[in-house]
N, C-alpha and C positions, 0 to 999 in steps of 0.2 A: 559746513558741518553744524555751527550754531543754529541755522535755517532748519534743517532737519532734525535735528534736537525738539527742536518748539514744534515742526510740524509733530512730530510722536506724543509731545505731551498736551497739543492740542486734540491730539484723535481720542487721546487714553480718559483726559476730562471728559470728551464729548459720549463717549462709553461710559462712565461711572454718570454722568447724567440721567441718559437713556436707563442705564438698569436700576436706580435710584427711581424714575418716575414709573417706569413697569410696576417694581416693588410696592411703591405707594398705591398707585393701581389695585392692585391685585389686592393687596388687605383691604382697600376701602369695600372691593366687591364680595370678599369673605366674610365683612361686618354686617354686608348688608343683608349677605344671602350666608348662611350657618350653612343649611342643607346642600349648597354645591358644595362649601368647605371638607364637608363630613365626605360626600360623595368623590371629591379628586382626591382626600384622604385613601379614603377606601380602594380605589380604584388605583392611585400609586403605588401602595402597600401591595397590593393584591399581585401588583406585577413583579416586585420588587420578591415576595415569598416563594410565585410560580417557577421565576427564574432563580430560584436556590433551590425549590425542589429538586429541577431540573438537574442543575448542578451536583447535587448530593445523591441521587440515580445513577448519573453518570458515571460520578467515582466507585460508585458501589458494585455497577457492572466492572468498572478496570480493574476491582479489587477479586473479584469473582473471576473473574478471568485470568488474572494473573495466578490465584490458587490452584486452578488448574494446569496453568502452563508456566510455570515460576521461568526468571531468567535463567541462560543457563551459568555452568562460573566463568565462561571468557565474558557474557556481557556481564554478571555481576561486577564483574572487575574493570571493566572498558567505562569510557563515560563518563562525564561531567557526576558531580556529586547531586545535584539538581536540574532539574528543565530548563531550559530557555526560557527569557521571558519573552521571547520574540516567539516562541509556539506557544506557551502557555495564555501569552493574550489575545492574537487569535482563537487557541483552542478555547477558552472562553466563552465566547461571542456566541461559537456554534453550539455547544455544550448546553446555554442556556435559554436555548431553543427547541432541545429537544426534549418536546411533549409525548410525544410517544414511546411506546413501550421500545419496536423498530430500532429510534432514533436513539436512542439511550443508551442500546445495545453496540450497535454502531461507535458512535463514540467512546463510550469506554474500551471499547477492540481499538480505538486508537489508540486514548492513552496508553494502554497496558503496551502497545507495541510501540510507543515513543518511550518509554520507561524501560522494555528491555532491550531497544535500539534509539538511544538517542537521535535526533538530524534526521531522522527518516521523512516525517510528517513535515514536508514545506506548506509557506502556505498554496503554492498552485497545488500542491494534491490534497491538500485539504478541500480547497476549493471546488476539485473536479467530487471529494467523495460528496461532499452538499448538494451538487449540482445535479448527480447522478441522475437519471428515471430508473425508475423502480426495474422496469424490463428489462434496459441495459446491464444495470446492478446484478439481475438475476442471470441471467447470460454470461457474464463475466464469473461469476462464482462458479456456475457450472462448468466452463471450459479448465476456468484453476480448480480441478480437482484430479488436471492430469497434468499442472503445472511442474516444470523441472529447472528450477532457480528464473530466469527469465524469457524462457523458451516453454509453446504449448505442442508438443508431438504429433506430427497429423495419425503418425500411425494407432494411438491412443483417443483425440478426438473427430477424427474423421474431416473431409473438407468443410470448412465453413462457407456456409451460403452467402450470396455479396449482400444482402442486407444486414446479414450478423457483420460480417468484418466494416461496413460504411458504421455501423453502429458504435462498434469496440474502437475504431479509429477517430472518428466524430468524436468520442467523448475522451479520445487523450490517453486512452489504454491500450492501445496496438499499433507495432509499425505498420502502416501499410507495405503488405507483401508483394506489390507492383505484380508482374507478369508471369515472371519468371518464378516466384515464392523465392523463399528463404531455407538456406540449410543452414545445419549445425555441423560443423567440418570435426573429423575425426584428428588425433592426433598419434605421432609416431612413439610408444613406448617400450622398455624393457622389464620386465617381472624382474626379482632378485635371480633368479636361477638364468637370466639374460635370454628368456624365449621374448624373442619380438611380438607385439601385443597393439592392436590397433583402439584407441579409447575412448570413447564420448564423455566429454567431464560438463556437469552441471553443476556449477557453484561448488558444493561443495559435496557432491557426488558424482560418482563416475560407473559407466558401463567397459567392461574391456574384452576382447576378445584374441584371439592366436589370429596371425599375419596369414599364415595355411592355407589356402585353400578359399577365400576370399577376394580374388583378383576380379570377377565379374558380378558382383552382385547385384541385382538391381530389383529390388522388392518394396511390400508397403512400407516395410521399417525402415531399411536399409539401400542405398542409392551409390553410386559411387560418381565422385565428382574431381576433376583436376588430381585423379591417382590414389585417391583418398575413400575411405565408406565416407557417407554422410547422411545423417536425417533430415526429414524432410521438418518444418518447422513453421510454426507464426511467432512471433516476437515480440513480447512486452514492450512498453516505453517504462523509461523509470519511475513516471507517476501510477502507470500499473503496476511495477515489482513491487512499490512500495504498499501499494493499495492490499496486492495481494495476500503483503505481510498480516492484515487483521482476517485473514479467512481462513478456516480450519486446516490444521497443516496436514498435508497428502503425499508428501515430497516421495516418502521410502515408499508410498503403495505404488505410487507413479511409475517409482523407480524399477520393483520388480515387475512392472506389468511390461514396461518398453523393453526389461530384461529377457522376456517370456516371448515378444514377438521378434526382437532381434536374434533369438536362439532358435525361433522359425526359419526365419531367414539367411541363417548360416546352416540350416541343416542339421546341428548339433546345439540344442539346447545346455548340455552339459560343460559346451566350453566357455560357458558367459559367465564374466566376474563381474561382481558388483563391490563398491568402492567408496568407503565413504573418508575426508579428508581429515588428518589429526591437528591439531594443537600445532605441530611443530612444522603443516603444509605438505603434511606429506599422505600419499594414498596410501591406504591398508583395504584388505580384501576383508567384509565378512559376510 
């Protein structure tokens, strides 16, 4: 133990050496030359003010964006009193690198959505949103504009060609849909007045429909699978749901649009309930 004791505080002197004769260094070359002094002056500062610009952009877009989209009161209420410091010093790093108008925007849609959902922003989805190309980025935002909690509806965005999905998957935004695709399975319910009711719930919305007269269906909206309706679907990864969260919310247009073709689909537009979930977990029809 003594042995390694002394080797520690022989590394720790040989380090306060080393940066001791750096130090001397470096002032003898500042005395000699003023004009590099002024210039790594200039030139430190200079980074040291860009990277606050940055930073103070940043905030101003979260701040701007939360004005329009305030939390709602379950998140005002939910949550830590403050951020992480384990997101906030990543979120940092990247914050003060964004030079463009883009990037600025971007980030502050983070913060304002790590502020009205704390834990969302890890750092891998930080990371993927940095890493993003611009194409991908754009492609991902247009298919979430028929997003429905963490599912995208083929019967809303049509089949995706194998370049979009190698794309959306490559970059940690889509399960791969393998062969077969992906459904969204229906489930068995009852209205208060106890009509049997068949029901697509997204998060925290829901499509419902009468049992009736739906035993064969099999159309673009609607499929039936293992005795069930079910939509046909692509599927978020969590670093997508999460990503999703800073892009303009579409959730209810989505909703009555998949409302509109599944009411195709049944023949009867009139019998489709739309459903969104209360406070206390429960569905209500409006």
């Amino acid at each position: 133990m003594e042995s390694k004791t002394a080797e520690a505080r022989a590394v720790s002197a040989s380090r306060l050496k080393v940066i001791e004769a750096v130090t001397k260094l470096g002032i003898e070359r500042l005395e000699r030359d003023p004009e590099a002094a002024n210039r790594a002056l200039e030139n430190h500062l200079g980074k040291v003010f860009e990277r606050q610009d940055n930073k103070d952009a940043v905030v101003a877009a979260a701040v701007d964006d939360l004005s329009h989209q305030p939390p709602t009161d379950d998140e005002a209420v939910s949550g830590a009193e403050e951020l992480q410091d384990s997101f906030m010093n990543r979120f940092e790093r990247f914050a003060e690198e964004a030079t463009t108008e883009e990037t600025r925007l971007k980030w502050g849609r983070v913060l304002a959505s790590e502020i009205r959902k704390p834990g969302t922003f890890s750092a891998k989805v930080m990371r993927v949103i940095d890493e993003i190309d611009p194409q991908t980025a754009g492609l991902f935002e247009k298919v979430c504009t028929s997003r429905l909690s963490n599912v995208l509806p083929k019967s809303l965005i049509g089949e995706l060609s194998f370049p979009d999905i190698i794309s959306l998957t490559d970059a940690g935004l889509l399960v791969e849909p393998g062969i077969g695709g992906q459904l969204n399975q229906s489930q068995d319910v009852k209205d208060g007045s106890g009509t049997e009711l068949w029901m697509q719930s997204f998060g925290n919305l829901a499509i419902a429909y009468p049992k009736d007269g739906t035993s064969t269906l099999d159309a673009e909206a609607i499929t039936f699978n293992d005795g069930k309706p079910a939509i046909r679907v692509y599927v978020l990864t969590n670093v997508g749901l999460a990503i999703s969260s800073i892009l303009p919310e579409t959730e209810l247009k989505a909703l009555t649009e998949l409302a509109a073709k599944m009411g195709e689909a049944i023949g009867d537009p009139s019998k489709i309930r739309k459903y969104k979930r209360t406070d206390g977990d429960q569905f209500v029809a409006f």
